[in-house]
ZATISE-605786 format. One line per field, with one value per residue (C-alpha): residue number from 0; residue in three letters; z, y, x. Coordinates in nm, 3 decimals, decimal comma. Example, Ala and Ser with C-alpha at 12.3 -4.5 7.8 and 13.67 -1.06 7.14 Angstrom:
REM residues 2
pos = c(0:1)
code = c(ALA:SER)
z = c(0,780:0,714)
y = c(-0,450:-0,106)
x = c(1,230:1,367)
This chain:
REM residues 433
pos = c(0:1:2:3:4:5:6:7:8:9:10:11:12:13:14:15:16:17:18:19:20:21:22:23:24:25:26:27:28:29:30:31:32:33:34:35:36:37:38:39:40:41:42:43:44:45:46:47:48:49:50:51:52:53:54:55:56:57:58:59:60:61:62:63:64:65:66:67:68:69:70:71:72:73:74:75:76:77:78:79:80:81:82:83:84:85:86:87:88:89:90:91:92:93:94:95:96:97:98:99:100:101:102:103:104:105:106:107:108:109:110:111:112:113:114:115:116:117:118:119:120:121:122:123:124:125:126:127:128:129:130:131:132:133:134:135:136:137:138:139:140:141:142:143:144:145:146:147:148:149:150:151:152:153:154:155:156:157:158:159:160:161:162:163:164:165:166:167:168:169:170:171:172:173:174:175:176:177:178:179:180:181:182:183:184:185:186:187:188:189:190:191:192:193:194:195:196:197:198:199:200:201:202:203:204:205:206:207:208:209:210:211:212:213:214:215:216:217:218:219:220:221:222:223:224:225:226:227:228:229:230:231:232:233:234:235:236:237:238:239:240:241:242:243:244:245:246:247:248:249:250:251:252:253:254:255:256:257:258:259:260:261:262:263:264:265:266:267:268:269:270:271:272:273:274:275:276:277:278:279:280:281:282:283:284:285:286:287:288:289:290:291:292:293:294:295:296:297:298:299:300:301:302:303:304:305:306:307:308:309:310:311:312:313:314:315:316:317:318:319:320:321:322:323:324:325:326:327:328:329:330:331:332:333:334:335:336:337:338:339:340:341:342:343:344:345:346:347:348:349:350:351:352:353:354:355:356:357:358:359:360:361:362:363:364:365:366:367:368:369:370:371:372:373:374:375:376:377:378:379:380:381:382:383:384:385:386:387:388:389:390:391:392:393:394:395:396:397:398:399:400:401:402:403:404:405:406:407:408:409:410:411:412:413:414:415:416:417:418:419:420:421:422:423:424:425:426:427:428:429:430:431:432)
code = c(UNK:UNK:UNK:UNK:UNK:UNK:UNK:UNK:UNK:UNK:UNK:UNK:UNK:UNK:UNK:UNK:UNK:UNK:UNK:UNK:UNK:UNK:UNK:UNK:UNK:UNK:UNK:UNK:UNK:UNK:UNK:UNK:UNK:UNK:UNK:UNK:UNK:UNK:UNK:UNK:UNK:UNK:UNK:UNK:UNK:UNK:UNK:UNK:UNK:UNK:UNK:UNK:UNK:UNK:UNK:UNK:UNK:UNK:UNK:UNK:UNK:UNK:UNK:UNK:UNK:UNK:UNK:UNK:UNK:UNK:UNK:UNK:UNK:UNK:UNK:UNK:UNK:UNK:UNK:UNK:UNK:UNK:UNK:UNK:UNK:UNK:UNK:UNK:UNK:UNK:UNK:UNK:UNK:UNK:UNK:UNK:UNK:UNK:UNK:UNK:UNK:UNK:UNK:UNK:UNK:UNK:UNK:UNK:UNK:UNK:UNK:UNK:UNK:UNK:UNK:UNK:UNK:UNK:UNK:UNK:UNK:UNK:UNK:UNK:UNK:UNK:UNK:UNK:UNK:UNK:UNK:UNK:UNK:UNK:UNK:UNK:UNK:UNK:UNK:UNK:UNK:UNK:UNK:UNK:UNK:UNK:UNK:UNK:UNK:UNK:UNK:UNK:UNK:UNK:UNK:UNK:UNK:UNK:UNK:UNK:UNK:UNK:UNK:UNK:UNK:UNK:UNK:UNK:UNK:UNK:UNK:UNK:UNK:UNK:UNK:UNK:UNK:UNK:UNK:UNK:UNK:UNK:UNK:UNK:UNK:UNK:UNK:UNK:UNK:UNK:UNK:UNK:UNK:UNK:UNK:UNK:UNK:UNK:UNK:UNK:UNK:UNK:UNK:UNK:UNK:UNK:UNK:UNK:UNK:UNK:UNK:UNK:UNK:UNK:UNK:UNK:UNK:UNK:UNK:UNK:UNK:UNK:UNK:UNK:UNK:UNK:UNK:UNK:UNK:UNK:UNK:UNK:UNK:UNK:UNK:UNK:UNK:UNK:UNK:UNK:UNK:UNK:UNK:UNK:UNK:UNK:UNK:UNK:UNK:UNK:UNK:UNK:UNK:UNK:UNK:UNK:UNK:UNK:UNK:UNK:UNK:UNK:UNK:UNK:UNK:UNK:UNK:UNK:UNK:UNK:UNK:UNK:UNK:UNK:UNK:UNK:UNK:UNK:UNK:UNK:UNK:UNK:UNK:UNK:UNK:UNK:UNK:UNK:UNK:UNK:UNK:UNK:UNK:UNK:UNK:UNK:UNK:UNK:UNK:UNK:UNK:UNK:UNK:UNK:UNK:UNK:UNK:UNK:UNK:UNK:UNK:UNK:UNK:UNK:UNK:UNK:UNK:UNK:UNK:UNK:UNK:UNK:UNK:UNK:UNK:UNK:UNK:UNK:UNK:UNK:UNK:UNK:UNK:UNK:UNK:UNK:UNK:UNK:UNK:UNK:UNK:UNK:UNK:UNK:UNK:UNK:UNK:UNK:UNK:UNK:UNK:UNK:UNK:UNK:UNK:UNK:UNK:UNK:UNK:UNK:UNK:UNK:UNK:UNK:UNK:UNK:UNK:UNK:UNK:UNK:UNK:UNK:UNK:UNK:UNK:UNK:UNK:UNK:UNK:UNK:UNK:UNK:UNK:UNK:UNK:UNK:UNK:UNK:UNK:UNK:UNK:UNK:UNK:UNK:UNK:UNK:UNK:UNK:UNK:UNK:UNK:UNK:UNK:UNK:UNK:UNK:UNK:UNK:UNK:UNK:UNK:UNK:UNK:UNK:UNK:UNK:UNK:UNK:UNK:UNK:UNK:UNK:UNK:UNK:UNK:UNK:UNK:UNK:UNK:UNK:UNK:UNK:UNK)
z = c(3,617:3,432:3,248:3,128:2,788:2,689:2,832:2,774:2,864:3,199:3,093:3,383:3,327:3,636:3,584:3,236:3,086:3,254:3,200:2,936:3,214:3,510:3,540:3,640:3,920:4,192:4,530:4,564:4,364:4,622:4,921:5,289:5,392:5,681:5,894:6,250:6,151:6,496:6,850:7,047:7,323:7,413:7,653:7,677:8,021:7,888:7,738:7,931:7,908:8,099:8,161:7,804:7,462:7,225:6,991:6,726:6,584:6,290:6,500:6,598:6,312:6,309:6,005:5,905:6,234:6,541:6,801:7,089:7,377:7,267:7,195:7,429:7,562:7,526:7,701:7,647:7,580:7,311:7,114:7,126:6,961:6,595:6,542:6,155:6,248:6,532:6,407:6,351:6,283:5,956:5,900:5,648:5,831:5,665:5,747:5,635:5,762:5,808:5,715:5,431:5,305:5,628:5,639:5,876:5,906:6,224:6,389:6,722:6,824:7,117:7,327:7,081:6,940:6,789:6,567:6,636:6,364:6,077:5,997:5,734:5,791:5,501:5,391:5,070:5,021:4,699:4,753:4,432:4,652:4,925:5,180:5,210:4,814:4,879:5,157:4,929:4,627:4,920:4,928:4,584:4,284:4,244:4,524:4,574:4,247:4,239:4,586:4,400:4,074:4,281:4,500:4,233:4,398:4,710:5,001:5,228:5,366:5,393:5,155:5,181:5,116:4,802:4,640:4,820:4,698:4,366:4,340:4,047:4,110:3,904:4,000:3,885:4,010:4,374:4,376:4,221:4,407:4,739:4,578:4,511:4,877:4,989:4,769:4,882:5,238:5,236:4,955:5,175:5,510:5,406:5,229:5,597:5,752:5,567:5,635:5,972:5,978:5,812:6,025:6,358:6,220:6,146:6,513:6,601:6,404:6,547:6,903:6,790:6,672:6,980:7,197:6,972:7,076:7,396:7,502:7,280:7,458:7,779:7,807:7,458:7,227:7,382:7,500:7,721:7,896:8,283:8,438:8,724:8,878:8,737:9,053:8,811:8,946:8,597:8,414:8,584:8,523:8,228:8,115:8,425:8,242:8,151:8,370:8,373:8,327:8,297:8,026:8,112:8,065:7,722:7,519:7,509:7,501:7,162:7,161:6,848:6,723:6,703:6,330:6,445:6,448:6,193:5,968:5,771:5,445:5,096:4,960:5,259:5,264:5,212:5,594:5,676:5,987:6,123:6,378:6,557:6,289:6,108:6,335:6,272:6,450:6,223:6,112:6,238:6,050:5,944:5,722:5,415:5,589:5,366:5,514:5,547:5,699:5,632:5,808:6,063:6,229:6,180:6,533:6,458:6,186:6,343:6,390:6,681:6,815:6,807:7,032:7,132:7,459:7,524:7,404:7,298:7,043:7,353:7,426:7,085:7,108:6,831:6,844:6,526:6,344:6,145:5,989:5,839:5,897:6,059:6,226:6,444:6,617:7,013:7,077:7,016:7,230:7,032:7,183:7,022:7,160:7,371:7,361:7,132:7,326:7,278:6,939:6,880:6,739:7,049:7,250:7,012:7,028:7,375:7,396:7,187:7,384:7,698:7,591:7,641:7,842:8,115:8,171:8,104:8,370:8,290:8,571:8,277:7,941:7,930:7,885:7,905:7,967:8,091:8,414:8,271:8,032:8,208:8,481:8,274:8,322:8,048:7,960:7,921:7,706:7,504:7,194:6,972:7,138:7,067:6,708:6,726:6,901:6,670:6,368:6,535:6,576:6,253:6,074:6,283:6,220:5,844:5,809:6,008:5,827:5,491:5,614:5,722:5,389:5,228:5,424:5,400:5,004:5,085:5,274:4,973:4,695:4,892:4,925:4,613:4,543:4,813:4,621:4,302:4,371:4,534:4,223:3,995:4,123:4,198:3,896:3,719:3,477:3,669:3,735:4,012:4,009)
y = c(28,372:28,235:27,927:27,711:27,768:27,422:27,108:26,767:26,441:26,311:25,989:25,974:26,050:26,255:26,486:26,543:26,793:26,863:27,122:26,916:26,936:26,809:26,397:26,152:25,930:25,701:25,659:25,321:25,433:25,679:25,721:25,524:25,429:25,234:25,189:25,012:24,633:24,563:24,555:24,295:24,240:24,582:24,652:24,948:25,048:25,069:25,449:25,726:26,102:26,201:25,921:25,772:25,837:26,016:25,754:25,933:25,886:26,013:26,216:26,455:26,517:26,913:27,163:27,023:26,944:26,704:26,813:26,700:26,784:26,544:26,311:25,931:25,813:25,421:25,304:25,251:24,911:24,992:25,281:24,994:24,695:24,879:25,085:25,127:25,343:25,605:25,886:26,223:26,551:26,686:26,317:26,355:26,163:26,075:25,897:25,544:25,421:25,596:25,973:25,873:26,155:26,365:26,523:26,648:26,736:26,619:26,923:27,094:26,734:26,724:26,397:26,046:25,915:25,667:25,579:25,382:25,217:25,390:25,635:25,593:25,754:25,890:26,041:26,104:25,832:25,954:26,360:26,360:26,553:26,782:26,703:27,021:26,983:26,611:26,768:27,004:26,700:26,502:26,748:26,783:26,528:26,373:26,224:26,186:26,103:25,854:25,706:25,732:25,564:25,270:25,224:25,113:24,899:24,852:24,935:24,948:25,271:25,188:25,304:24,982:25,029:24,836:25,087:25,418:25,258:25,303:25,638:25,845:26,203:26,472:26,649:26,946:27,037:27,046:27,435:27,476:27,195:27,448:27,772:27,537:27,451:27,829:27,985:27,740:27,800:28,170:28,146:27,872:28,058:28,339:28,169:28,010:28,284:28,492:28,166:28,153:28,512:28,486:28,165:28,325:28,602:28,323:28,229:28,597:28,594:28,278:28,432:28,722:28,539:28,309:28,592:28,806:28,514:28,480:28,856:28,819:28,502:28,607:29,047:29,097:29,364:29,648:29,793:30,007:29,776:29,771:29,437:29,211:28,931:28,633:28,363:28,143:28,235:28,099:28,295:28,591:28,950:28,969:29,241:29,314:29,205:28,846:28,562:28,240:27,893:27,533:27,403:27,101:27,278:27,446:27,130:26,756:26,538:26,299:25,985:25,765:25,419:25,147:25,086:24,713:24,882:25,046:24,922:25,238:25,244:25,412:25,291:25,231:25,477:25,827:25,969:26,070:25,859:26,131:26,017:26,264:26,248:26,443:26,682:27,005:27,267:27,525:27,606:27,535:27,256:26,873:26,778:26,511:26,203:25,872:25,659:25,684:25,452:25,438:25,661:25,407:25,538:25,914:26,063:26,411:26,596:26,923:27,157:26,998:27,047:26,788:26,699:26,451:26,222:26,116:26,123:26,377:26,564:26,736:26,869:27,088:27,191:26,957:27,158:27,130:27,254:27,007:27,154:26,813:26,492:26,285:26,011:25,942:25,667:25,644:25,862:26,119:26,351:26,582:26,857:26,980:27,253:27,184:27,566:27,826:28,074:27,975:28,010:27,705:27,910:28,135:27,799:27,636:27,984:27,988:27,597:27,711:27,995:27,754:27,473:27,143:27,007:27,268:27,045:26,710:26,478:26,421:26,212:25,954:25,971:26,292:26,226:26,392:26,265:26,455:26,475:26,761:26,911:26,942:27,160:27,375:27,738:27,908:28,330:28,333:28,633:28,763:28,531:28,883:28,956:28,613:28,664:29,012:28,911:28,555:28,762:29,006:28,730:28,546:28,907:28,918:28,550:28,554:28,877:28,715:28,343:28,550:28,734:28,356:28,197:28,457:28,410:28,035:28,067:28,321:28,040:27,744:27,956:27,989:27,675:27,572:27,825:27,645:27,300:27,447:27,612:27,339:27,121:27,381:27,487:27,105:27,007:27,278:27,427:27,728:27,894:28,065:28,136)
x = c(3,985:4,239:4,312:4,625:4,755:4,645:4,466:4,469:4,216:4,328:4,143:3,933:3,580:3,476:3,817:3,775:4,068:4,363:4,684:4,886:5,205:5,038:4,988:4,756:4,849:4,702:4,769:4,902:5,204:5,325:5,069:5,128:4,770:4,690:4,407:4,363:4,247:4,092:4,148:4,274:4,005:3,920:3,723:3,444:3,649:3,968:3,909:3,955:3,928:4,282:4,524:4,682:4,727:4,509:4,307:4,166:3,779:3,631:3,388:3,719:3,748:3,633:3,718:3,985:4,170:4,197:3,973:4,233:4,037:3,785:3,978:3,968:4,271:4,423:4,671:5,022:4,996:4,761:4,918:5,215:5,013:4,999:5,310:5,106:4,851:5,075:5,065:5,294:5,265:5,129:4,979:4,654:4,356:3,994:3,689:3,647:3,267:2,992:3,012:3,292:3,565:3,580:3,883:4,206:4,540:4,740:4,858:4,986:5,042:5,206:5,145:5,106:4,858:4,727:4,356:4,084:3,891:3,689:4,005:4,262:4,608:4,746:5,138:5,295:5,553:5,762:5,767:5,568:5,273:5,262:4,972:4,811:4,735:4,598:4,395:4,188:4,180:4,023:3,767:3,695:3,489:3,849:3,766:3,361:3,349:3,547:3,371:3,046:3,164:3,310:3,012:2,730:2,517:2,657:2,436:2,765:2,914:3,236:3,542:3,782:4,180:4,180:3,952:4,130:4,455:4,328:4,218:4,320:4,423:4,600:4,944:5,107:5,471:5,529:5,609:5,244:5,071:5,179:5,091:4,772:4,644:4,773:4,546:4,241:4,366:4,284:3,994:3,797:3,862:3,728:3,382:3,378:3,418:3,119:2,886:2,967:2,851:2,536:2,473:2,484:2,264:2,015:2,068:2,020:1,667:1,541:1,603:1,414:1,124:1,113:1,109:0,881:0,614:0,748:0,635:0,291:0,127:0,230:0,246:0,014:0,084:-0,019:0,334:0,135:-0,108:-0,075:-0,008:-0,069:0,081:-0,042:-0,019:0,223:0,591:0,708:0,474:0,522:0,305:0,034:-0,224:-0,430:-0,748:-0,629:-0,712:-0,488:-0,687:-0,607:-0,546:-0,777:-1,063:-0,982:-0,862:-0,894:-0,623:-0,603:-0,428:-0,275:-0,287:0,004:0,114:-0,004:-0,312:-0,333:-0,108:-0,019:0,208:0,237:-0,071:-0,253:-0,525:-0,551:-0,515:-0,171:-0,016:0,199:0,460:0,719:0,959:0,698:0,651:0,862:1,089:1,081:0,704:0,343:0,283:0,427:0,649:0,501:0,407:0,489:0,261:-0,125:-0,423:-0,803:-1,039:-1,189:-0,828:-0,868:-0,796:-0,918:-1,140:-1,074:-0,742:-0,530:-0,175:0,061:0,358:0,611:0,524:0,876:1,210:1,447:1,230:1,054:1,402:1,387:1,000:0,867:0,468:0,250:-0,091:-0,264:-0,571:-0,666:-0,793:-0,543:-0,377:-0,083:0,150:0,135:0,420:0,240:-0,037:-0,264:-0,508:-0,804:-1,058:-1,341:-1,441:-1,543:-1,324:-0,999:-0,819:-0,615:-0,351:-0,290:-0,232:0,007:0,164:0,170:0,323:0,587:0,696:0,723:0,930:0,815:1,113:1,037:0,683:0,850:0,932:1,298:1,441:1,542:1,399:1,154:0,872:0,494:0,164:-0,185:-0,094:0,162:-0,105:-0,442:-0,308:-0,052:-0,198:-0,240:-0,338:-0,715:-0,837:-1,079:-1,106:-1,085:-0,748:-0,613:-0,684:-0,476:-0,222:-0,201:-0,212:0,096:0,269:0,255:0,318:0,638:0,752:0,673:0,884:1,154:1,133:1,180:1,474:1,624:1,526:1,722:2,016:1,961:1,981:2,282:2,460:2,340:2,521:2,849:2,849:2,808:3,062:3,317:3,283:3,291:3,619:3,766:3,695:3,830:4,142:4,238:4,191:4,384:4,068:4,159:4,496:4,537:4,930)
């Protein structure tokens, strides 16, 4: 790509060299900012869905928009109390607390609004920017940069005004600063538009694989095998010479120990305390555990399956392997076999493919415990056939996981690609006009 004929230091250390025409400046010198202070008494009650005016969060936020029909409603009264922070059309919003430099323009507004806390408002005061321009430079090391470099050693997410007011950025004319953002307007839809792609093929795959192990634990792999109905209406037909079996009489149930217990940390043993954080979505086994115990608290030598008893990892199938010696927190349940003709992988397979929310009790928090396990019917088969249908399936998966970890790499370069564009076109060491 090109370059400008000649550069010069903008003087601030994350920017580095800038086109010798364009100029350093900071937003308190021509930049409205406001935020909301506080409320006045509010009340939990007082938002509503349909009757009001829009208040604007950080969470609506969404690719570079207002997500209006998420938005809560305030009442007039309200939107009246800070006539700061009410906002118009083409108004530049971003995140304050929490998830800090998420960014929107105001647009298609057609009813007022107004913000609630956590969100700066921002407009160009002296017509020495255009917002669209600012936008992108929002989105760029100009601006995380300078978040980081003003930060040191402060354990607080929040970006206060004093510091935003103060945030150097580089400008070139205003004809350019346009050509600018319309050039990262087209250049960053596209780049979203290609990841978007590849990330609903990833969502395409994992279907695949789901229901590739889906049709194995409960049909086999014979595509030609008769079947018969299996008694279970959820289960419906399997290979006529399967029998279905509780799952009672196949496994044992395993339970965990408090941290109170066992007191588990860094250095506290060499055992692994898993807990369900630990427990993954995406492969058979657990993610590195930071804190072990001693072996007086090992609840298992042998292979077991692992799963959540309550909460809202059951609702997203969190089922591991371990192979090792473990240990684990109460929220936990574990199986290991009691028989010699069951292969533990076919019935973590086979918990996988049924979803643990469909056993859970769910009336308020789901949750599972054995009277849920021991009677779950599962396919009983020959142990060979387990093995060949286990080994079909994990064929299947790892061809599938490679396809998604290429696409996943695909997805990491673009993006890298996105930011580093962003950064180079804003700051001019590119020119792109």
């Amino acid at each position: 790509m090109k370059r400008y004929a000649k550069y010069r230091l903008s003087g601030v250390e994350w920017i580095g060299e800038m086109p010798v025409q364009w100029e350093v400046k900071r937003l308190k010198f021509n930049t409205y900012i406001k935020a909301r202070v506080g409320w006045h008494g509010l009340r939990a009650d007082e938002f509503s869905l349909t009757e009001g005016v829009y208040c604007v969060t950080g969470t609506d936020l969404q690719n570079g928009e207002v997500s209006w029909e998420n938005c809560y409603r305030v009442s007039e009264e309200r939107y009246e109390e800070d006539p700061y922070i009410q906002l118009r059309e083409n108004d530049l919003l971003i995140t304050k607390d929490g998830t800090i430099g998420k960014v929107a323009i105001v647009r298609n507004l057609n009813e007022r609004a107004t913000l609630n806390s956590g969100v700066f408002v921002v407009r160009p005061e002296r017509k020495e920017y255009v917002t669209p321009f600012m936008y992108w430079a929002l989105q760029s090391p100009v601006f995380s940069e300078y978040v980081n470099y003003t930060s040191k050693g402060s354990t607080i997410n929040h970006l206060y005004q004093e510091t935003f007011f103060n945030l150097p950025f580089i400008l070139p004319e205003i004809d350019e600063q346009t050509a600018i953002a319309a050039y990262l307007d087209e250049k960053i839809v596209q780049i979203d538009t290609l990841t978007a792609n590849k990330q609903n093929l990833i969502k395409l795959l994992k279907e695949e694989r789901t229901a590739i192990i889906n049709h194995a634990v409960t049909k086999g792999i014979n595509p030609t095998v008769k079947l018969k109905p299996s008694g279970i209406d959820w289960l419906g037909d399997i290979p006529e010479h399967w029998e279905v079996m509780k799952l009672k009489y196949l496994t044992g149930i395993l339970s965990g120990f408090s941290p109170e217990q066992c007191q588990p940390s860094e250095s506290g043993g060499t055992i692994p305390y898993i807990k369900v954080d630990n427990l993954n979505v995406e492969h058979s086994g657990i993610d590195k555990t930071k804190e072990f115990t001693t072996e007086e608290f090992i609840v298992s030598f042998r292979p077991s399956i692992l799963f959540p008893k309550r909460g809202a990892a059951i609702a997203i199938n969190k089922v591991a392997l371990v192979n090792e010696p473990f240990s684990m927190d109460t929220n936990i349940m574990g199986l290991e076999l009691k028989s010699d003709e069951i292969d533990i992988k076919f019935i973590y397979y086979f918990l996988k493919s049924i979803s643990l929310i469909s056993i859970a009790d769910t009336s308020t928090i789901p949750q599972i415990n054995n009277k849920h396990i021991e009677p779950l019917a599962i396919p009983f088969l020959d142990i060979c056939e387990q093995k060949e249908v286990v080994a079909f399936i994990e064929n299947e998966t790892q061809r599938i996981d490679a396809t998604i970890s290429k696409i996943d790499k695909e997805i990491e370069l673009m993006q890298e690609y996105r930011t580093a564009l962003i950064s180079e076109v804003v700051t001019g060491k590119i020119k792109v006009i």
